[in-house]
gemmi code that builds the backbone of each chain (N, CA, C; Angstrom):
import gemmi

chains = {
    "A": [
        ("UNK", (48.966, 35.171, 86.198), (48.508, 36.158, 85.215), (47.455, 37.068, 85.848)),
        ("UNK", (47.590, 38.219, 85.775), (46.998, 39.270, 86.421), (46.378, 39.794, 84.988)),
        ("UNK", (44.660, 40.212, 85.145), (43.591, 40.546, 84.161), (43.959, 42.234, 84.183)),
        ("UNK", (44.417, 43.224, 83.260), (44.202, 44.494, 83.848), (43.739, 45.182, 82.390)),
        ("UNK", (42.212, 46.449, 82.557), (42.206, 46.865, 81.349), (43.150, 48.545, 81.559)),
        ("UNK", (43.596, 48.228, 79.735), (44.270, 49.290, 79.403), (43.635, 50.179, 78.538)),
        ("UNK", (44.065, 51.978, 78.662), (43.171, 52.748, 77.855), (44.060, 53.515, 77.206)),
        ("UNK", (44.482, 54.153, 76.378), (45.336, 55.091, 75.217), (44.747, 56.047, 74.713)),
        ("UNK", (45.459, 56.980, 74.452), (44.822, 58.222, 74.298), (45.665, 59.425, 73.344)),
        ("UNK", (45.189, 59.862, 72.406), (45.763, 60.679, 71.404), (46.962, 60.108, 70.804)),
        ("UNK", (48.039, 60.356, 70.198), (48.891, 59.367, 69.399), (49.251, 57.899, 69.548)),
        ("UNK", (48.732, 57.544, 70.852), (49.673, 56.549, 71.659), (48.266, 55.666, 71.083)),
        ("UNK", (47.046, 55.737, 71.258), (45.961, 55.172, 70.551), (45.850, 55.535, 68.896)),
        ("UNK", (46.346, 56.300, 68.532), (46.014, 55.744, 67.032), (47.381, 54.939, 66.784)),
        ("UNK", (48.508, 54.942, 67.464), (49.410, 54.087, 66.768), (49.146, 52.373, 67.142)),
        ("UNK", (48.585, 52.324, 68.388), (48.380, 50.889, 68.994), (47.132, 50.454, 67.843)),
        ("UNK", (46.224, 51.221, 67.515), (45.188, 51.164, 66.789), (44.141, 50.989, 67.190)),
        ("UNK", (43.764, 50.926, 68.905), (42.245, 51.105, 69.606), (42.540, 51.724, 70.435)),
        ("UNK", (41.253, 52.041, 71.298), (41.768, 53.245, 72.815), (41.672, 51.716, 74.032)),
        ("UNK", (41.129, 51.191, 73.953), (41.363, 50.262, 75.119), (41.026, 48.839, 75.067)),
        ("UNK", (41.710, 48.046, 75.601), (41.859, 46.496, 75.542), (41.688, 46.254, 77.290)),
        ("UNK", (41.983, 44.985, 76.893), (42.054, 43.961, 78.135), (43.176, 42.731, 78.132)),
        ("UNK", (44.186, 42.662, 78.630), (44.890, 42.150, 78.817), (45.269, 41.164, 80.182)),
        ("UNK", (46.373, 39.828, 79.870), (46.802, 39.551, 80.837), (48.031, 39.424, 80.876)),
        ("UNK", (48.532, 39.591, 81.688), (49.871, 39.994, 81.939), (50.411, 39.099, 82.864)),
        ("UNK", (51.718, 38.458, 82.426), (52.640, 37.947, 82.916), (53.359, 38.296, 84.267)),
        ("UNK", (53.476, 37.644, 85.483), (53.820, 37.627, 86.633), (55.056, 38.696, 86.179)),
        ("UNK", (55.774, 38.316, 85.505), (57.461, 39.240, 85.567), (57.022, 41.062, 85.155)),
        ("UNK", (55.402, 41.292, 84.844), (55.057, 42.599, 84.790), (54.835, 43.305, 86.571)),
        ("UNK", (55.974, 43.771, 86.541), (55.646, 44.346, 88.000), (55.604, 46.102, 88.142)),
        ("UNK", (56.093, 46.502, 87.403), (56.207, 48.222, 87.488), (55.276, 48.709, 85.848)),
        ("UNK", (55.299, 49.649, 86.376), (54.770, 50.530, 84.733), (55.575, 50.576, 83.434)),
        ("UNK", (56.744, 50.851, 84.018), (58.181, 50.509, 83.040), (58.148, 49.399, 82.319)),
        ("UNK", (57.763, 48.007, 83.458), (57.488, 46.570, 82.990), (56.806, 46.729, 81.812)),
        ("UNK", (55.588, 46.995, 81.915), (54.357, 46.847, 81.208), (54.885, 47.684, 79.819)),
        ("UNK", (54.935, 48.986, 79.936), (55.770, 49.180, 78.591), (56.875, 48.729, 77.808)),
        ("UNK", (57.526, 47.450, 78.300), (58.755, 47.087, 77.762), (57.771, 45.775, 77.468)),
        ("UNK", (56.938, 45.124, 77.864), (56.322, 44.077, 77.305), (55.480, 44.218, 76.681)),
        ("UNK", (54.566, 45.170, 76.688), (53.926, 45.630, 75.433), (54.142, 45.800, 73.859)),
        ("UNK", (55.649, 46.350, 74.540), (56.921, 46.960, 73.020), (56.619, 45.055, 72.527)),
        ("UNK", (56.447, 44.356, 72.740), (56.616, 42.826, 72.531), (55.703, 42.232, 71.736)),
        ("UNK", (54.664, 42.648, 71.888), (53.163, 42.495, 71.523), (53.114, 42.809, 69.863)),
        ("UNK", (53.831, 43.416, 69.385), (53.466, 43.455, 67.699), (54.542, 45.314, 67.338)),
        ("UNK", (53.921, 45.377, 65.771), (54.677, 46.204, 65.545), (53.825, 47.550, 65.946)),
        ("UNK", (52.711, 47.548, 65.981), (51.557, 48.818, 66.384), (52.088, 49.569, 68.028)),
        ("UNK", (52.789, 48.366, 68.382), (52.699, 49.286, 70.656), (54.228, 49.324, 69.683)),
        ("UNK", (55.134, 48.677, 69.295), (56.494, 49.031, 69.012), (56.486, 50.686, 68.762)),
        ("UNK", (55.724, 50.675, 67.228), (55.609, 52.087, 67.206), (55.322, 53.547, 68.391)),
        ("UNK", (53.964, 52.994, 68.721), (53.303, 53.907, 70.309), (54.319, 54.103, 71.139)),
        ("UNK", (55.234, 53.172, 71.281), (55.854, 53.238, 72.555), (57.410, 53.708, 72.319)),
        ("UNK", (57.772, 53.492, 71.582), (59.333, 53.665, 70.588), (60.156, 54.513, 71.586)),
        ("UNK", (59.345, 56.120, 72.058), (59.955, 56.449, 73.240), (59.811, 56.672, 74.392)),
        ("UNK", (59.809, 55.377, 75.047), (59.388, 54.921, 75.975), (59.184, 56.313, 77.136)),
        ("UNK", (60.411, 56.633, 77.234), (60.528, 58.078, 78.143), (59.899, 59.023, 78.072)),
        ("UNK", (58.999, 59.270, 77.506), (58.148, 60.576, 76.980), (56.798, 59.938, 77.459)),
        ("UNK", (56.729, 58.548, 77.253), (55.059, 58.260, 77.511), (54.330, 58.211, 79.129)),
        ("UNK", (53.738, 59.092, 78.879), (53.137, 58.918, 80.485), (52.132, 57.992, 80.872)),
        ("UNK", (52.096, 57.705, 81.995), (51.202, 56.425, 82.467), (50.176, 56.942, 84.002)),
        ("UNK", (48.978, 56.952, 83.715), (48.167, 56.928, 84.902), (47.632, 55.355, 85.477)),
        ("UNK", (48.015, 55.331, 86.909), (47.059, 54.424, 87.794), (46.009, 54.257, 88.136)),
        ("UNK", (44.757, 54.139, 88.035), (43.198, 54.217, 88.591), (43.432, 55.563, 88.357)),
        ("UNK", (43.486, 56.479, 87.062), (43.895, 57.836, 86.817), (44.161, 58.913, 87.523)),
        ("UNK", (45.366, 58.484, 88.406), (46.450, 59.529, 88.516), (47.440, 58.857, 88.157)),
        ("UNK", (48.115, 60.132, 87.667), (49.580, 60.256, 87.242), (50.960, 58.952, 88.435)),
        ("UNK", (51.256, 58.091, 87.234), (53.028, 57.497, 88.092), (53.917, 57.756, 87.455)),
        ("UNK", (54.905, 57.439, 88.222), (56.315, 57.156, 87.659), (56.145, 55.929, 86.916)),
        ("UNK", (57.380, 55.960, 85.865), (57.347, 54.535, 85.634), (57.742, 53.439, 86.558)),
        ("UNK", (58.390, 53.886, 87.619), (58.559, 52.665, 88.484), (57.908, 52.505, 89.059)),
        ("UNK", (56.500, 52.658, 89.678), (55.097, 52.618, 90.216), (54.929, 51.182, 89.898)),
        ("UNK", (54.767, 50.834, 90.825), (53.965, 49.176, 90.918), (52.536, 48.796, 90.400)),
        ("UNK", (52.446, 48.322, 89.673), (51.035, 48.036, 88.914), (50.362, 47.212, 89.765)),
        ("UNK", (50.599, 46.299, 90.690), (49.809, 45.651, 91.296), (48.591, 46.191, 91.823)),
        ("UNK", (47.490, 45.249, 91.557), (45.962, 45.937, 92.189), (45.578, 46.698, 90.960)),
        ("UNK", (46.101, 47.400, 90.212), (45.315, 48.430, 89.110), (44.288, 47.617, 88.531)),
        ("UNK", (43.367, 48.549, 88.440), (42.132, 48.489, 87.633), (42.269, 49.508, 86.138)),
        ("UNK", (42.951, 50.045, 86.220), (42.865, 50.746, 85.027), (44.356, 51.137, 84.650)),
        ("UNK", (44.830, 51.112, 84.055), (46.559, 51.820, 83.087), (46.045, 52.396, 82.223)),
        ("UNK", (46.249, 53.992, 81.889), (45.929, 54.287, 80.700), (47.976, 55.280, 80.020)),
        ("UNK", (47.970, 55.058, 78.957), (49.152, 55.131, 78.323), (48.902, 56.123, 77.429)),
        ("UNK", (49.485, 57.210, 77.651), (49.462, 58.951, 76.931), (50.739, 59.697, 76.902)),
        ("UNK", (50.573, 60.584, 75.472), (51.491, 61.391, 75.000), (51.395, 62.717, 75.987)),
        ("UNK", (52.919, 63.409, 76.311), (52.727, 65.020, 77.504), (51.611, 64.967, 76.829)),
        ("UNK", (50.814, 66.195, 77.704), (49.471, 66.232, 77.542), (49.920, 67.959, 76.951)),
        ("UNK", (48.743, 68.597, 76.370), (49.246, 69.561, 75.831), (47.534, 70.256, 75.669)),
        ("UNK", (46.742, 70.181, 77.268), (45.570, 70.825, 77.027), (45.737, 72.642, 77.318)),
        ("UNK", (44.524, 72.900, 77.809), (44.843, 74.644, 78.478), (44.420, 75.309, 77.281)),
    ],
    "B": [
        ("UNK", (39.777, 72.573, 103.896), (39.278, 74.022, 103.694), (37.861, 74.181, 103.515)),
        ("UNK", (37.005, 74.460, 104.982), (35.724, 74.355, 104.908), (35.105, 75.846, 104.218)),
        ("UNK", (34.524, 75.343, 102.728), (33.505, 76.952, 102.513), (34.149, 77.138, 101.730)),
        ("UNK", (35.201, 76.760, 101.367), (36.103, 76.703, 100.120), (35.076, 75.839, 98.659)),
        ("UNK", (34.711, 77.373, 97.912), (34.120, 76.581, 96.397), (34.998, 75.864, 95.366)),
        ("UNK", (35.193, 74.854, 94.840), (35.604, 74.352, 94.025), (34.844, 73.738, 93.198)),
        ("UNK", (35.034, 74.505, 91.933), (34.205, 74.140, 91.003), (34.927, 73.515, 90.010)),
        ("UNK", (34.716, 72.392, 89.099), (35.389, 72.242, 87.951), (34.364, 71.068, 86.720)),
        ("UNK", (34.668, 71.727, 85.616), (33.602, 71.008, 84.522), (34.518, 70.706, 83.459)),
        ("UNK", (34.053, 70.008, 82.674), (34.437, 69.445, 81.585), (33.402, 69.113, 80.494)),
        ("UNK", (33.452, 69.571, 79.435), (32.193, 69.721, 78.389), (32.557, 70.122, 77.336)),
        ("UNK", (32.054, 69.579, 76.207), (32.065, 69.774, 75.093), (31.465, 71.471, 74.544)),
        ("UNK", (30.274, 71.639, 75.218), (29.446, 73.040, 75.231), (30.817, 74.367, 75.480)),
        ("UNK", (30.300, 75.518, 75.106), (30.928, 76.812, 75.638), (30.325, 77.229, 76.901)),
        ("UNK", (31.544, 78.036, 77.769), (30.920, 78.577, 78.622), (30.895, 80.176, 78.773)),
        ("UNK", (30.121, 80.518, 79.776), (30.126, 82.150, 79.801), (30.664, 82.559, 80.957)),
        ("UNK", (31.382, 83.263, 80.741), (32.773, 83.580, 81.989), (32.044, 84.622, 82.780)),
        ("UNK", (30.925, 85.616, 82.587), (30.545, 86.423, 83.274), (29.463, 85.439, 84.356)),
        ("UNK", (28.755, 84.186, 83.852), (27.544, 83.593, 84.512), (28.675, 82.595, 85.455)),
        ("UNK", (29.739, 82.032, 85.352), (30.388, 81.566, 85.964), (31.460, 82.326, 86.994)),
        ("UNK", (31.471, 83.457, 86.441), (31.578, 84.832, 87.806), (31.310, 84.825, 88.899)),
        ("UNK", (29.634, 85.140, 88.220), (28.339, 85.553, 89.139), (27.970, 84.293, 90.298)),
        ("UNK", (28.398, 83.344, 89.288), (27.972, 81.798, 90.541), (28.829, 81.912, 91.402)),
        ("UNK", (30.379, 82.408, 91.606), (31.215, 81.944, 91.995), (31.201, 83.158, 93.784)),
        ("UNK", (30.527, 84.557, 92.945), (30.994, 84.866, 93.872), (29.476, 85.210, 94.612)),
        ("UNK", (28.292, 84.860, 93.838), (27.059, 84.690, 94.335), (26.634, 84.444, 95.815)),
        ("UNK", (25.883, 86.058, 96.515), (25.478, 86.109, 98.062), (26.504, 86.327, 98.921)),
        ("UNK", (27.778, 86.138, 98.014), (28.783, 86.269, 99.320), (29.690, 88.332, 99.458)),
        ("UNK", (29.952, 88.349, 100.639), (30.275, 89.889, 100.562), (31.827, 89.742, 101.337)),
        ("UNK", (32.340, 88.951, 101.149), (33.733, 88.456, 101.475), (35.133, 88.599, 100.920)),
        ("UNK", (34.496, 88.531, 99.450), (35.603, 88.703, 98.308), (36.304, 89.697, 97.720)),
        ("UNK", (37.587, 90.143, 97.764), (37.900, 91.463, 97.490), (38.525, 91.284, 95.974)),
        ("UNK", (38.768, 90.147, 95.291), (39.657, 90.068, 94.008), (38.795, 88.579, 93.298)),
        ("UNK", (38.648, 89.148, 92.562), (38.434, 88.200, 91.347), (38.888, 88.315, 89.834)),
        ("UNK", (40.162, 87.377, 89.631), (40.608, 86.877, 88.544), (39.960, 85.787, 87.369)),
        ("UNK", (39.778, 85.974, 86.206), (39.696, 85.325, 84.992), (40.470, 85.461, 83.971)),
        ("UNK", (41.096, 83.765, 83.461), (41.968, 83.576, 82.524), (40.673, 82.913, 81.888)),
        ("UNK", (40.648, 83.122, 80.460), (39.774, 82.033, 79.315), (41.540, 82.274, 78.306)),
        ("UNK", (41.159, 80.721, 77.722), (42.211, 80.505, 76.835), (40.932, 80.320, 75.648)),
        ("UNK", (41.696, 80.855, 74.317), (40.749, 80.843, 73.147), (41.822, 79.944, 71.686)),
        ("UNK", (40.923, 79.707, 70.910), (41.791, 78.880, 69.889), (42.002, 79.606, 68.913)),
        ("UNK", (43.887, 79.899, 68.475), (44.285, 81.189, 67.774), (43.812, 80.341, 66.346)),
        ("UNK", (44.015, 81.057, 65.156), (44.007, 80.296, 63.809), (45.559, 80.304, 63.128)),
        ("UNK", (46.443, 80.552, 63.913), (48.012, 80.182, 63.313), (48.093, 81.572, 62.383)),
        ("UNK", (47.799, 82.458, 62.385), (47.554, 83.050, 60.892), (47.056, 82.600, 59.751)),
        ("UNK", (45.679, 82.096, 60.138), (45.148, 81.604, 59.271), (45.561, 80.142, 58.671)),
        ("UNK", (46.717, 79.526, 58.895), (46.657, 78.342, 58.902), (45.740, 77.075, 60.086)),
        ("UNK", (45.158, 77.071, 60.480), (44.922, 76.018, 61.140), (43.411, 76.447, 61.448)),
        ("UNK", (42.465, 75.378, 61.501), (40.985, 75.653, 60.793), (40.263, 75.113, 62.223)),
        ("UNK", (40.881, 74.355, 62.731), (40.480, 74.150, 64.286), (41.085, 73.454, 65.066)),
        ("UNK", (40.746, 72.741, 66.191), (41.449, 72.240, 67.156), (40.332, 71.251, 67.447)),
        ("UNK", (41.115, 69.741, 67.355), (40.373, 69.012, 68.124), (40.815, 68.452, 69.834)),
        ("UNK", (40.173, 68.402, 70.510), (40.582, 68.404, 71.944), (39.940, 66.530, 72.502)),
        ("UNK", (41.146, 66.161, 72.523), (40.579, 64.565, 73.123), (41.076, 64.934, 74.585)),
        ("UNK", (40.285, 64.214, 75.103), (40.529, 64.264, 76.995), (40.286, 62.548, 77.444)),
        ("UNK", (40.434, 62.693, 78.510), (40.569, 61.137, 79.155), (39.523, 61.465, 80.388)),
        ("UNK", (38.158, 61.053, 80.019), (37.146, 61.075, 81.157), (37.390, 60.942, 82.223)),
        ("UNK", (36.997, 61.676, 83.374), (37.157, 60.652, 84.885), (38.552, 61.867, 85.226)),
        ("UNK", (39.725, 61.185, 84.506), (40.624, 61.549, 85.341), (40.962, 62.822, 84.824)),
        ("UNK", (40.011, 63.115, 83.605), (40.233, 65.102, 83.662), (39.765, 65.811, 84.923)),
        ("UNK", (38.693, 65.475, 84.590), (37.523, 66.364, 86.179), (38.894, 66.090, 87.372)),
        ("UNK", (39.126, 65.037, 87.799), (39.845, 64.361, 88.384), (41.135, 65.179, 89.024)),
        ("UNK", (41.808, 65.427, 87.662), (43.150, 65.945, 88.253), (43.535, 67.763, 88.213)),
        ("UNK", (42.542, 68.194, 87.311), (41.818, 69.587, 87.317), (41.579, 69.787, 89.398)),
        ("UNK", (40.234, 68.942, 89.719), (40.277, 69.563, 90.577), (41.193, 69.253, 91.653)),
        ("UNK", (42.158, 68.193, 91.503), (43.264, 68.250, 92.330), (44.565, 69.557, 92.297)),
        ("UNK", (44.507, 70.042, 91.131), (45.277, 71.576, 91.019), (44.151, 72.826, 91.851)),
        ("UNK", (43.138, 72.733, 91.571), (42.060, 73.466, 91.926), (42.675, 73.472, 93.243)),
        ("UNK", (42.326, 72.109, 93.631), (42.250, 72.009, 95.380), (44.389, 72.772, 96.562)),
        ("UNK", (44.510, 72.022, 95.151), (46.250, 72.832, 95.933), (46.489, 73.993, 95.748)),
        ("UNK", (45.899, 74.842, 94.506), (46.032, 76.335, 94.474), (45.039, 77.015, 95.735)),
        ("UNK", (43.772, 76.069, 96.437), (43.188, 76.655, 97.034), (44.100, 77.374, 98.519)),
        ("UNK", (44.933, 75.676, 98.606), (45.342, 76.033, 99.839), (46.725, 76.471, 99.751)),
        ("UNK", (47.021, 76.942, 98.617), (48.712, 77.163, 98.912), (48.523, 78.831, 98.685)),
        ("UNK", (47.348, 79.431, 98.077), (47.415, 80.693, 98.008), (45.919, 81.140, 99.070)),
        ("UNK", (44.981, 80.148, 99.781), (44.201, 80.792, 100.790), (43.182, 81.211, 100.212)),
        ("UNK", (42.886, 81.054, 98.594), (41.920, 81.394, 97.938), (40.483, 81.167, 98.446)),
        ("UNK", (39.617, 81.974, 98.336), (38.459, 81.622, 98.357), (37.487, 80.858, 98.036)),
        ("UNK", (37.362, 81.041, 96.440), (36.756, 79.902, 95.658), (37.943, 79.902, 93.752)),
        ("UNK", (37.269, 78.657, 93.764), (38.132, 78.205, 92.122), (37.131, 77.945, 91.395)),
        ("UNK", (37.539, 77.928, 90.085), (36.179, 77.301, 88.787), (37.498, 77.317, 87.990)),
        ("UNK", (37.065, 76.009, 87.424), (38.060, 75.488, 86.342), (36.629, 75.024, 84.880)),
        ("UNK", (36.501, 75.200, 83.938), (36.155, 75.210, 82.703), (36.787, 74.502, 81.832)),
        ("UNK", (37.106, 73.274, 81.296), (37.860, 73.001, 80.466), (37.351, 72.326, 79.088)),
        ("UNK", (37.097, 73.009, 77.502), (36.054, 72.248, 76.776), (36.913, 71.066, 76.169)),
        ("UNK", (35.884, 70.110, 75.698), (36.651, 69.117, 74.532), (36.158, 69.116, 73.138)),
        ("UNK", (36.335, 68.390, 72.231), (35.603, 68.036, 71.048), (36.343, 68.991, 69.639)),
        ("UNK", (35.388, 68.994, 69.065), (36.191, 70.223, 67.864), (35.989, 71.821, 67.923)),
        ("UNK", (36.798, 72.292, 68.254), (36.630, 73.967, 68.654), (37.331, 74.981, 67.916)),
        ("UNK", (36.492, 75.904, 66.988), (37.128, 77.115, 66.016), (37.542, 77.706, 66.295)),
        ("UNK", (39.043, 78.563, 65.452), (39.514, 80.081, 65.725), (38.567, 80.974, 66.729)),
        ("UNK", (38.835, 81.350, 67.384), (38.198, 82.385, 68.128), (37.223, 81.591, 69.011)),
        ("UNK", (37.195, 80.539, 69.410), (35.951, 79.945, 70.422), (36.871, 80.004, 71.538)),
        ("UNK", (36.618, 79.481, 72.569), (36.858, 79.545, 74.125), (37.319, 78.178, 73.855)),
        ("UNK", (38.185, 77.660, 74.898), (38.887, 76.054, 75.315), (38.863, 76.107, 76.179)),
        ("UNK", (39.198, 77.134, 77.644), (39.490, 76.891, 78.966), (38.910, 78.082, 80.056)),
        ("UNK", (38.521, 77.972, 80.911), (38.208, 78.918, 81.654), (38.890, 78.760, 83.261)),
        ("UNK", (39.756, 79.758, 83.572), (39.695, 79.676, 84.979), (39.430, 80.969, 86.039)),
        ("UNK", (38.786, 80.484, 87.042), (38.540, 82.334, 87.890), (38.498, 81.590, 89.072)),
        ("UNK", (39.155, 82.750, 89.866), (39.391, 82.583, 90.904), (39.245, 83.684, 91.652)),
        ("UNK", (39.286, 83.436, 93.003), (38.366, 85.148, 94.044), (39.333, 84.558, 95.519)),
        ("UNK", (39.663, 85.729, 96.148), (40.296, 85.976, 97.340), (40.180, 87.278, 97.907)),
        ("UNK", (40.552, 87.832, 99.362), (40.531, 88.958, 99.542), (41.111, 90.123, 99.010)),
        ("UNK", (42.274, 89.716, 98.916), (43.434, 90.880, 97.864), (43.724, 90.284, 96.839)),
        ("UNK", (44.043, 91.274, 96.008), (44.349, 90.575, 94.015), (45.536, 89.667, 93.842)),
        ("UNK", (46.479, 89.925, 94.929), (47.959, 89.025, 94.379), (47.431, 87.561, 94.576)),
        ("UNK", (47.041, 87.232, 95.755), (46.561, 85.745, 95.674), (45.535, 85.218, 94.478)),
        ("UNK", (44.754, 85.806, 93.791), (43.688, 85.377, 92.610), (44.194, 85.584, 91.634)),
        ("UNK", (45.383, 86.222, 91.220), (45.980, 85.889, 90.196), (47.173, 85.357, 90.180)),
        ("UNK", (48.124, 84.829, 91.118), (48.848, 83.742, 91.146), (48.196, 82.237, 91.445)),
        ("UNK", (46.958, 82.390, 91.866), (46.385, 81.191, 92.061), (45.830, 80.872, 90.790)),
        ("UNK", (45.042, 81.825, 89.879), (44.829, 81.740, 88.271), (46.121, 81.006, 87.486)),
        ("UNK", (47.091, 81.919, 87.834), (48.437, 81.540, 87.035), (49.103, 79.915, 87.254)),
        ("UNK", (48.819, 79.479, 88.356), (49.271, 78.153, 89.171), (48.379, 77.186, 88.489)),
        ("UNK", (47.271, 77.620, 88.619), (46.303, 76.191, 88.258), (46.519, 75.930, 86.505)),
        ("UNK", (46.907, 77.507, 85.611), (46.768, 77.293, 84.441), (47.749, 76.255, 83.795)),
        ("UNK", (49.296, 76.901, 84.861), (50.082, 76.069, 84.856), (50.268, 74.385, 85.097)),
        ("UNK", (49.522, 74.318, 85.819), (49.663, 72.987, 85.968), (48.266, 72.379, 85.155)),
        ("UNK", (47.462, 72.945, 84.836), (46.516, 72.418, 83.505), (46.956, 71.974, 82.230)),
        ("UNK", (47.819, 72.861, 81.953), (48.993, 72.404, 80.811), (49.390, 71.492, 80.975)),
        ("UNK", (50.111, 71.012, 81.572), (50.912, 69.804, 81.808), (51.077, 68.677, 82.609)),
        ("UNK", (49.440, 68.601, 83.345), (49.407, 67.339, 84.271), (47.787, 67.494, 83.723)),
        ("UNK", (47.095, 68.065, 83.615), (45.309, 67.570, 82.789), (45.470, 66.710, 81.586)),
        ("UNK", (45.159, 65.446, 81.784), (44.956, 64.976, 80.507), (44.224, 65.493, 79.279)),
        ("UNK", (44.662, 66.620, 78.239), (43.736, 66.643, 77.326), (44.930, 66.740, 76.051)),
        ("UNK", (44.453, 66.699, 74.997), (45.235, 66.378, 73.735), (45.001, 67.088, 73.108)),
        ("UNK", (45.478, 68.300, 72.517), (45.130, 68.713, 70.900), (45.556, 68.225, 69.460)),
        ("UNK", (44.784, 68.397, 68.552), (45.309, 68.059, 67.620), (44.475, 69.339, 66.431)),
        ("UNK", (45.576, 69.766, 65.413), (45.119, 70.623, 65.004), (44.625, 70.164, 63.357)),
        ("UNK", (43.691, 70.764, 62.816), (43.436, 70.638, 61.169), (43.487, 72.062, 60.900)),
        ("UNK", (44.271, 71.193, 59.176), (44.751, 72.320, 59.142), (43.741, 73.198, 58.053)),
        ("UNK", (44.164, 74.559, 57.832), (43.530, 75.355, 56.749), (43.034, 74.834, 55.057)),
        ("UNK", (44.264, 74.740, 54.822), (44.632, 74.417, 53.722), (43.901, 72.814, 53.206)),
        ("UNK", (43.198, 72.030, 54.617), (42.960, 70.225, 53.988), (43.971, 69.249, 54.302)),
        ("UNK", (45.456, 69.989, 54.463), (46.111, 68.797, 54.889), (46.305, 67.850, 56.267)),
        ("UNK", (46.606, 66.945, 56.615), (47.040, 66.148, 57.196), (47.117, 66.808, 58.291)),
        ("UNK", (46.396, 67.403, 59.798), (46.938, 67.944, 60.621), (47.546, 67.130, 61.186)),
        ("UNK", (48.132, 67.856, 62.552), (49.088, 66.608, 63.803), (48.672, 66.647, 65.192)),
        ("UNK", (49.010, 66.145, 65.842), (49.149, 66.614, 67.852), (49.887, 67.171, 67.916)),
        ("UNK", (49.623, 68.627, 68.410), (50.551, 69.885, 69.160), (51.559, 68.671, 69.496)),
        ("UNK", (52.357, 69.397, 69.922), (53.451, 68.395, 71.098), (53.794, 69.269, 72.068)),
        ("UNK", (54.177, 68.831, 73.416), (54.378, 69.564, 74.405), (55.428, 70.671, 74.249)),
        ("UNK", (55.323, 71.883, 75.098), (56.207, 72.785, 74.968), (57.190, 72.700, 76.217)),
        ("UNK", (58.439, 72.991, 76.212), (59.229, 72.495, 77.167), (58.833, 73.990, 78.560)),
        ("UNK", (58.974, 75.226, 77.355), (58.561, 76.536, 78.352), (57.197, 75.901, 79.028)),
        ("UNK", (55.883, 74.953, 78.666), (55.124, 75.014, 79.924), (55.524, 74.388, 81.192)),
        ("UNK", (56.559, 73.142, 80.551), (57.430, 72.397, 81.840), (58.004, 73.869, 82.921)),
        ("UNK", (58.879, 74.912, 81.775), (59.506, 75.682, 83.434), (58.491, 76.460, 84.099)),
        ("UNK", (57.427, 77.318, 83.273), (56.426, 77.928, 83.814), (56.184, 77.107, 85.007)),
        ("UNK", (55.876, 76.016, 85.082), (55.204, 75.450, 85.955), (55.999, 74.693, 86.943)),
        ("UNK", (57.494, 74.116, 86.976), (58.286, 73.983, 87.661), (59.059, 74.986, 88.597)),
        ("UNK", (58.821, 76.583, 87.749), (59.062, 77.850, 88.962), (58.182, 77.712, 90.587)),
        ("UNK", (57.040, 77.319, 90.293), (56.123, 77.026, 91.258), (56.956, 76.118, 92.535)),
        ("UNK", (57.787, 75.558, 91.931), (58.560, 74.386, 93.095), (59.963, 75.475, 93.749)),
        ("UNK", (60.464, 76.218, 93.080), (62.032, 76.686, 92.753), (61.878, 77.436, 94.019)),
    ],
}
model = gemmi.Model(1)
for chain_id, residues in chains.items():
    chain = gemmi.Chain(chain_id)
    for i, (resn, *xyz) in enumerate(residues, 1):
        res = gemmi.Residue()
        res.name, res.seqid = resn, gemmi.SeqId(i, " ")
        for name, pos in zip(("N", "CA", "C"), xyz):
            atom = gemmi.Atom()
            atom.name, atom.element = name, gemmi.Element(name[0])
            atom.pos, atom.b_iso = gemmi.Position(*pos), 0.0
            res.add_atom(atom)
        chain.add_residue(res)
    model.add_chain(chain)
structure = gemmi.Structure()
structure.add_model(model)
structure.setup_entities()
């Protein structure tokens, strides 16, 4: 079990219902993809947040991955809707 | 890129695009073009009463000046300033500032145009609008036109 904190931000945090936790995560979490498909697991609040999965973007020690980006080592995941500043 | 200014802020406060000019191109006699984009918050026609702006600390400053830093060197620019506010901001206030300075004008305003572009759609910040009327506002949602604006840059 790997300790990693997570942070959310604009819809993706009011649907989970906080901006950031602390979690541990199960060895079979290996990509970013992972982590959002086990999250979806966690209750009906990330079900909602996450519903389309494909749209949600994910930063590493905040920059931008793919979802297939390897989470190993992160200190930080934060989980956000396109961004729509400017 | 040594001597290359890169500036970039993030703040709740307004800024003044003429004092962030003056810093930018301050003592130096080098510069032949200086560009400024400010983005301001429309009121919908009167529907929509403001804009709230959530951002993600750290990795705003963060990835701002990583556009900063690639418009520097892909257009040779001189110096950058990126401005970007958060919090709750009215019809007619300021949200974004960018200026940029080079020897000739085509590079400071495709380098303006590049960074705005990719501010849109790789800066973490969020709007969400309230509305006029009291009801229920929402989160903008992304526009697909800022995806091509900013994917021409690759083409």
């Amino acid at each position: 079990m790997a300790s990693v904190n997570l942070v959310y931000f604009a819809w993706v945090r009011e649907r989970i219902g906080r901006a950031e936790e602390t979690l541990e995560l199960p060895e079979s979490v290996v990509t970013a993809g992972d982590l959002l498909a086990y999250l979806k697991t966690l209750g009906e609040e990330y079900e909602a947040a996450l519903e389309h999965e494909n749209v949600i973007r994910v930063a590493i020690n905040q920059e931008h991955v793919d979802h297939g980006e390897k989470i190993a080592g992160a200190r930080e995941i934060a989980l956000f809707p396109p961004m729509t500043g400017g | 890129m040594i001597g290359v200014a890169v500036t970039v802020r993030v703040q709740r406060g307004d800024f003044d695009l003429a004092a962030e000019v003056a810093a930018l191109s301050a003592g130096r006699h080098d510069i032949g073009a200086v560009v400024t984009f400010c983005g301001l918050c429309r009121d919908e026609a009167g529907t929509l009463s403001a804009l709230e702006l959530e951002h993600y600390p750290g990795m705003a400053e963060a990835e701002i000046t990583r556009i900063c830093n690639e418009a520097v060197a892909r257009f040779d620019l001189q110096a950058a300033t990126a401005v970007h506010r958060y919090g709750k901001i009215l019809p007619g206030e300021n949200i974004v500032l960018v200026v940029t300075a080079s020897p000739h004008r085509q590079a400071a305003f495709d380098g303006a145009n590049f960074i705005m572009d990719f501010l849109k759609t790789a800066a973490p910040f969020w709007k969400k609008e309230h509305a006029a009327d009291g009801s229920a506002g929402g989160w903008v949602s992304a526009k697909d036109e800022d995806d091509s604006a900013r994917d021409r840059w690759s083409e």
